[in-house]
C-alpha positions in Angstrom: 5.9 -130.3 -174.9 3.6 -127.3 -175.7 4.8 -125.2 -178.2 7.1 -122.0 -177.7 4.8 -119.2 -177.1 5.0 -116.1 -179.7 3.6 -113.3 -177.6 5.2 -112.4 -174.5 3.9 -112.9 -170.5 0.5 -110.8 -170.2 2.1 -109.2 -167.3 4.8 -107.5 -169.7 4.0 -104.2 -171.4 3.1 -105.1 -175.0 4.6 -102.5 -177.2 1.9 -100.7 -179.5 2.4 -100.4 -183.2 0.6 -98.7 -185.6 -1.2 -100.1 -188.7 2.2 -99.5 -190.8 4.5 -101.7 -188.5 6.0 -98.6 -186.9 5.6 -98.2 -183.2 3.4 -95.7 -181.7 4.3 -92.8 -179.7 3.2 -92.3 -176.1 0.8 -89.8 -175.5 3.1 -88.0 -173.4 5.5 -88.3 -176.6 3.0 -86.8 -178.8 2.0 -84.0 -176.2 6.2 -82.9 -176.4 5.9 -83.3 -180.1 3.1 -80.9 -180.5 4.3 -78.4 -177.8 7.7 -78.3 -179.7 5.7 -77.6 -183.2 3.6 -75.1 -181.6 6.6 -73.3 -180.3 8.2 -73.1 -183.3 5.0 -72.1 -185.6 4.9 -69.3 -182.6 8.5 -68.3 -183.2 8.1 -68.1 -186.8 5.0 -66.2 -186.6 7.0 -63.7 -184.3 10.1 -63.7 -186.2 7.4 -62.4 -189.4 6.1 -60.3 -187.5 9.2 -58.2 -186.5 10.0 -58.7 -190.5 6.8 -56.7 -191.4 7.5 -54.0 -188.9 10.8 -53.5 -189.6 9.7 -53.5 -193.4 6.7 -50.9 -191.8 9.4 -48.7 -190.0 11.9 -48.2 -192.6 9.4 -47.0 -195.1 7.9 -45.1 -192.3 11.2 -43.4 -190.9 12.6 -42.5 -194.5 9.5 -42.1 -197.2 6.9 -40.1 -195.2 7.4 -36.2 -194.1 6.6 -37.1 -190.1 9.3 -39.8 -190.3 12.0 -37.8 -192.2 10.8 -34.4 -189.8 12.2 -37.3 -187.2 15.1 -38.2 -189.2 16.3 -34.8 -189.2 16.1 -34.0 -185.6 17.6 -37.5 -184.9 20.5 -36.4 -187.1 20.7 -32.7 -185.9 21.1 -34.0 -182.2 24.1 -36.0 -184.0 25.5 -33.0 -185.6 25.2 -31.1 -182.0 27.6 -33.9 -180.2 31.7 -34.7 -181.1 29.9 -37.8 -183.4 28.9 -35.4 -186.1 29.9 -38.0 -188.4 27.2 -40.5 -187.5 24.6 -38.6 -188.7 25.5 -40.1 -192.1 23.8 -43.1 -191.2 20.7 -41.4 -191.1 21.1 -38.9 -193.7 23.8 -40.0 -195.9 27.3 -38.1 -196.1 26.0 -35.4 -198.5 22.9 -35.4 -196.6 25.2 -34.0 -193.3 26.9 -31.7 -195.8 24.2 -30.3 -197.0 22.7 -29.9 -193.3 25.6 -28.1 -191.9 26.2 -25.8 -194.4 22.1 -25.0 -195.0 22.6 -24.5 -190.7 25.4 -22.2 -191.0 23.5 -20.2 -193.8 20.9 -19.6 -191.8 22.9 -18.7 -188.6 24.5 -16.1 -191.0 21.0 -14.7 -192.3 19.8 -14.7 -187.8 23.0 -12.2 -187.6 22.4 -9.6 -190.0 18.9 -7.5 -188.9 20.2 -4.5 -186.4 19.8 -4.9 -182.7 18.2 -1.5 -181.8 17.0 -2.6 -178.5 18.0 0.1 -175.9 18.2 -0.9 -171.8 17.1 1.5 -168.7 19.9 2.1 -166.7 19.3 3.3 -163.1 20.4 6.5 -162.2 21.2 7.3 -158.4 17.6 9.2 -157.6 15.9 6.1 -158.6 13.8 4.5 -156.2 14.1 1.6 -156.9 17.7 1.3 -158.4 19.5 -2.2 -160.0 21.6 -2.0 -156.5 18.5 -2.8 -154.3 17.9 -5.9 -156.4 19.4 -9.5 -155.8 22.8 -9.4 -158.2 22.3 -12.8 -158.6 18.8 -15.2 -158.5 18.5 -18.8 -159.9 15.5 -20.5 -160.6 14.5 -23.9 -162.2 13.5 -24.3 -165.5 11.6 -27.9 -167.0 10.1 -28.3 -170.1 9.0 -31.7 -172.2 12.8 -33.0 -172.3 14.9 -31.1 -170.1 15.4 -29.4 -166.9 17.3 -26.5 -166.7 18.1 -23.7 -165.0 17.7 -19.6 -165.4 20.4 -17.4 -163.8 19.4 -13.5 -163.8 22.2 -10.4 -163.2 20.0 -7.6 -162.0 23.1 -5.3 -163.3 24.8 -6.1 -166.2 27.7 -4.0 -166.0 29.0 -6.4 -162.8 29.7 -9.3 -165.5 33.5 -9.6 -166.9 35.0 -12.4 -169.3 37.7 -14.2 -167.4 40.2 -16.8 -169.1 42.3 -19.4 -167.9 45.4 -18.3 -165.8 47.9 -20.9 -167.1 49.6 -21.7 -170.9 48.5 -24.7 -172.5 45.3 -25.4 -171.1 41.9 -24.0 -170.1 40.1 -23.7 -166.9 37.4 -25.5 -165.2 34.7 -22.8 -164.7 34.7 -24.0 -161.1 38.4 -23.3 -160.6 37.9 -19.5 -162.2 35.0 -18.8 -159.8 37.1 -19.8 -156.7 40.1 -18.3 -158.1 38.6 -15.3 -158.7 36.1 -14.3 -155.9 33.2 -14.5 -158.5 29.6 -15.1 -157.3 28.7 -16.9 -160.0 29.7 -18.1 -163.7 28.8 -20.1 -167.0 30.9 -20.9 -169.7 31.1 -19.2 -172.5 32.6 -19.0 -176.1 34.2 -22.3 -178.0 37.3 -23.6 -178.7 39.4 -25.9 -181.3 39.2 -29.4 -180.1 40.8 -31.9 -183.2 41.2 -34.4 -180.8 38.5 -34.6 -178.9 41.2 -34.3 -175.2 38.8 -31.4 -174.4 42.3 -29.2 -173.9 40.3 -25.8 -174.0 43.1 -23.4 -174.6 42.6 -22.2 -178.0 39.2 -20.3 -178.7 37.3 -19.8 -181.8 36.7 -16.6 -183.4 38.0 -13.9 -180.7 38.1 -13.0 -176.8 37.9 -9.9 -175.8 37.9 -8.8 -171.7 37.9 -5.2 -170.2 37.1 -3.8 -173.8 41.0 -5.3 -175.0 41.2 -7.9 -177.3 43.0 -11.6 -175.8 42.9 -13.8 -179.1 41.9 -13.7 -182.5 42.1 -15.8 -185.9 40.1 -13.5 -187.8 40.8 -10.1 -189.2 39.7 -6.7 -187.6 37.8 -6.2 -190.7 36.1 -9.6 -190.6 32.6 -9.9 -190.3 32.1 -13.1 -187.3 29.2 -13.9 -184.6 29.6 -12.3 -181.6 27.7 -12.5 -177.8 29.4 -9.7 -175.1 28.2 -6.6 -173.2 29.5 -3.0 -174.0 30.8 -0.7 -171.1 27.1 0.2 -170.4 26.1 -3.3 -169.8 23.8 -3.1 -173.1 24.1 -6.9 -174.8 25.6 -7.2 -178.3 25.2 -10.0 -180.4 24.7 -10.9 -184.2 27.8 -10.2 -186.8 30.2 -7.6 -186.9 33.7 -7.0 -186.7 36.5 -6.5 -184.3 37.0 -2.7 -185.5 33.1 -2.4 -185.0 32.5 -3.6 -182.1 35.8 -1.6 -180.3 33.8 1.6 -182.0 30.7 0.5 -179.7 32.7 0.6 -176.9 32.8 -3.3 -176.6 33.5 -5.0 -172.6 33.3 -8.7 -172.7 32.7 -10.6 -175.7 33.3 -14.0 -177.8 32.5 -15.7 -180.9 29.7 -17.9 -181.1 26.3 -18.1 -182.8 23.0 -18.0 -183.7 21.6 -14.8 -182.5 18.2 -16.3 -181.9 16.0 -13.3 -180.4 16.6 -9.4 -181.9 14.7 -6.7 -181.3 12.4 -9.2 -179.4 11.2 -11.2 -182.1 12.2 -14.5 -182.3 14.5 -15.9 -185.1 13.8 -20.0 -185.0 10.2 -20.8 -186.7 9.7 -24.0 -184.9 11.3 -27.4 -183.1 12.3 -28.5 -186.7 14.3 -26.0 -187.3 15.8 -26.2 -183.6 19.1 -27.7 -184.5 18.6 -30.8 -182.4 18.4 -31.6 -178.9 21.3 -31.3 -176.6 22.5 -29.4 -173.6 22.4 -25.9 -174.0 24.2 -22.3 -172.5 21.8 -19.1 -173.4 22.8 -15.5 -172.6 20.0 -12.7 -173.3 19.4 -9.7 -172.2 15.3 -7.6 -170.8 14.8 -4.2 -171.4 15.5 -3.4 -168.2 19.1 -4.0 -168.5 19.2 -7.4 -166.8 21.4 -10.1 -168.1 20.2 -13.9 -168.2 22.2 -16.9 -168.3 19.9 -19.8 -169.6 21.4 -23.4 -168.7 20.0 -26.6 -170.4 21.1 -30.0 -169.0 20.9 -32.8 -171.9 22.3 -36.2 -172.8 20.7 -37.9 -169.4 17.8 -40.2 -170.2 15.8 -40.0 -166.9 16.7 -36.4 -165.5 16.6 -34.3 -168.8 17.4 -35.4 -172.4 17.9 -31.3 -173.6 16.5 -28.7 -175.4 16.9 -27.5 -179.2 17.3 -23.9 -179.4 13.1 -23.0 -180.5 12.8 -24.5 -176.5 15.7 -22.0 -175.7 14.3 -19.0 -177.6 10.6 -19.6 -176.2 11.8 -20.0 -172.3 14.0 -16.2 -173.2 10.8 -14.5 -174.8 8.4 -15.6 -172.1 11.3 -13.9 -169.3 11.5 -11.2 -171.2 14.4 -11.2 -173.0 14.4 -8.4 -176.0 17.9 -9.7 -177.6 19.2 -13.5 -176.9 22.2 -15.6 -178.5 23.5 -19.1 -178.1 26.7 -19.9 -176.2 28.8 -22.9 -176.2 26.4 -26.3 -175.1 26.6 -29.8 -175.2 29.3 -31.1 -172.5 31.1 -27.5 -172.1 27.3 -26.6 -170.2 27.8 -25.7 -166.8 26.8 -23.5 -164.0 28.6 -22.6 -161.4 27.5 -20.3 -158.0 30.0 -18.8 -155.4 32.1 -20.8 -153.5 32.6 -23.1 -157.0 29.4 -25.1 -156.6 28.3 -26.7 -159.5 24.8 -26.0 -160.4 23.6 -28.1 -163.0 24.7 -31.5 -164.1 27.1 -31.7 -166.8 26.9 -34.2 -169.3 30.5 -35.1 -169.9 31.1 -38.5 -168.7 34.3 -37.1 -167.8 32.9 -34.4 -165.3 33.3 -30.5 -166.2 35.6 -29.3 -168.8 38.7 -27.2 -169.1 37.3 -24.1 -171.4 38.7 -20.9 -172.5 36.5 -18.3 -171.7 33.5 -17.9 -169.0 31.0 -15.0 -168.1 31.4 -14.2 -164.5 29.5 -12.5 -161.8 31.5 -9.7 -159.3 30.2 -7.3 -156.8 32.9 -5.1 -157.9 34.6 -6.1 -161.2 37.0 -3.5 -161.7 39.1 -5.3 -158.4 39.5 -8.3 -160.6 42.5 -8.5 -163.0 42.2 -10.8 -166.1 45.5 -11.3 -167.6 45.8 -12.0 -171.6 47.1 -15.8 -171.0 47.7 -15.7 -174.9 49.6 -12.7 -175.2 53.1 -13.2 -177.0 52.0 -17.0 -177.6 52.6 -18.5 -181.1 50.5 -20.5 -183.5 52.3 -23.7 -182.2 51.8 -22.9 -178.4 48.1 -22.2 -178.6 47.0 -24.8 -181.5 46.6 -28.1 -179.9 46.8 -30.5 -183.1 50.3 -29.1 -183.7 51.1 -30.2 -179.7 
C-alpha cells in the first residue's frame, strides 16, 4: 500500500503561511487592515487638529484686545436679554458686575448736559403747515444685522401715553390701538418683571399721561431718566425730576434710559460701547418738531439679528434727529399701525407682550380718555412678586 499522503489533493486550496508558522492574510484582508489604520491615523489627526484650535481660540477669544472687544459684545447682548446671568460664563460674575454698573454710570453721565434744542411749530399762515403733512409715514430701515423700521409723526403734539385699562395686568400694544382709535403705537417705558411671566402692570420709574402723574416709586425730588413730550410737543429726555419736569409743563412721559443724541451730537463713541445687540424701540425728535419712533427687530438669525444702540443713534442722526433716547427693546419691541396690525416682528417666542405704557398716535387726542389704572392701588396689587 502507498504511503498516506501528507499534503492534501492539489485541487484543494492550500492555506499560505508565512515564514514564522502563522498564516498569511488575504490581500483583501490586508486591504481592510490598512483602510481601518488609515481611518483611524485620519481620525486622530482630526481629533488634534480640533485640539490645537480650540487651544488657538481660547487664547484668541480671552488674551487678545479683538477677541475680548468680542467677548464683551457677546456678553452685553447677554446682559440685554432676561439671561443676564449667563454673561458670567464669558466674563466672570464680577466681570458682569462690573459691566452693569460701569453701563449705568455712563447712562447717568449721557443724562446730565442740557437739552437746549428748540422745535418750529407751525402757526396757521404757514404755507406749508404740520396739518398738510402725512401724520403718520413708515419706512424700512436695514443695516449689517437688522432690519427695522422708522415711524415719523409730522405733529408731535397728536402723541398721548395710554396704559392698560384693566387691574393686574398690562396691555398688548395691539389691544390699546384698537381700543382706542389710535393710528398707530409702539411701546414704551419698562416694567418689574421677577418672574419672567411678562405680567406688565407695574412700571419702572414713573408714568405720566395728559401732564398728571399715574405711578411712581421714586420721590418728586428724585433725579431718574426720562423720555416724554411737553404740551408743545417739544421732546424731553435725560434726568430730572418729577417736580421739574411738571414745571416744564410735562404731557406724556416715562422712565427709561440712555439719552443717546442731545443737542444733536451723539452720546455713544462707537459699536463697543453699543451695549450689545438686541431688538431695539428709539423715540427722537428733528428740529422741525417731528417725532420718530425707531423700531429694531433682533433675536432672528436669518431676518435680522438687532442693533446696539451706536446703530440706533447713527440711523437718528442721519434722519435728523436733534435729541434721541432709548425705550424699552428686546421682546417688549413692537409696532403697531391702525386697525392693530402688527408691524414688525417681535421676538418673543410667546408673540407680543402685555406692557404698561405705549406712545400712541390720534388725529385728535384730546377725544381720548386715559384713566389712571393705578390710582388707589396698593404696593401688593401692583407688585407682582408679592402676587
Amino acid at each position: 500500500m502507498p504511503p498516506l499522503s501528507t499534503t492534501s489533493n492539489s485541487s484543494q486550496p492550500s492555506a499560505r503561511r508565512n515564514p514564522t508558522g502563522g498564516q498569511k492574510l488575504s490581500r483583501a484582508a490586508q486591504a481592510k487592515r490598512r483602510k481601518k489604520r488609515g481611518f483611524w491615523r485620519v481620525l486622530g489627526w482630526l481629533v488634534a487638529g480640533a485640539l490645537v484650535l480650540a487651544i488657538a481660540f481660547v487664547v484668541w477669544f480671552f488674551m487678545t484686545p479683538s477677541g475680548t472687544s468680542i467677548r464683551l459684545r457677546l456678553a452685553d447682548t447677554i446682559i440685554t436679554t432676561q439671561h443676564r446671568e449667563w454673561a458670567k460664563y464669558l466674563i466672570g460674575e464680577k466681570g458682569l458686575q462690573d459691566r452693569v454698573a460701569e453701563y449705568a454710570k455712563q447712562f447717568e453721565q449721557m443724562g446730565e448736559e442740557k437739552d437746549t434744542h428748540v422745535i418750529a411749530t407751525p402757526s396757521p399762515n404757514d404755507d406749508n403747515p404740520a396739518e398738510q403733512k402725512p401724520l403718520t409715514q413708515i419706512e424700512t430701515i436695514d443695516g449689517k444685522s437688522y432690519h427695522g423700521y422708522l415711524l415719523t409723526v409730522s405733529d408731535p403734539t397728536k402723541i398721548r401715553l395710554v396704559v392698560p385699562n384693566k387691574v393686574g395686568k398690562g396691555e398688548k400694544v395691539t389691544s390699546m390701538v384698537t381700543r382706542t382709535g389710535a393710528i398707530a403705537g409702539v411701546n414704551a417705558g419698562g416694567f418689574a418683571d421677577p418672574n419672567w411671566k411678562g405680567n406688565g402692570f407695574q412700571p419702572i420709574g414713573f408714568v405720566i399721561s395728559g401732564g398728571k402723574v399715574f405711578y411712581r416709586d421714586v420721590g418728586l425730588d428724585q433725579n431718574t431718566q426720562v423720555v416724554g413730550i411737553d404740551k408743545d410737543g417739544k421732546m424731553i429726555a435725560g434726568r430730572y425730576t418729577i417736580n421739574e419736569l411738571l414745571k416744564l409743563n410735562i404731557s406724556e412721559a416715562v422712565s427709561f434710559s440712555p439719552r443717546i443724541i442731545v443737542n444733536g451730537k451723539g452720546q455713544i463713541k462707537n459699536h463697543a460701547a453699543g451695549w450689545g445687540i438686541a431688538p431695539r424701540t428709539v423715540m427722537g425728535q428733528k428740529e422741525d418738531g417731528s417725532i420718530m419712533f425707531l423700531v429694531i427687530d433682533g433675536r432672528q438669525p436669518g431676518y435680522s439679528i438687532g442693533a446696539d444702540l451706536y446703530d440706533c443713534q447713527q440711523v437718528m442722526l442721519e434722519h435728523g434727529a436733534v435729541i434721541a433716547a432709548n425705550l424699552d427693546g428686546g421682546s417688549s419691541t413692537v409696532l403697531v399701525k391702525e386697525g392693530g396690525d402688527i408691524v414688525n416682528k417681535p421676538s418673543s417666542e410667546h408673540g407680543e407682550r402685555y406692557l404698561p405704557t405705549a406712545f400712541l398716535v390720534f388725529n385728535d387726542p384730546s377725544s381720548v380718555q386715559v384713566p389712571n389704572i393705578w390710582q388707589g392701588l396698593t404696593s401688593k396689587d401692583i407688585d407682582p412678586s408679592k402676587w
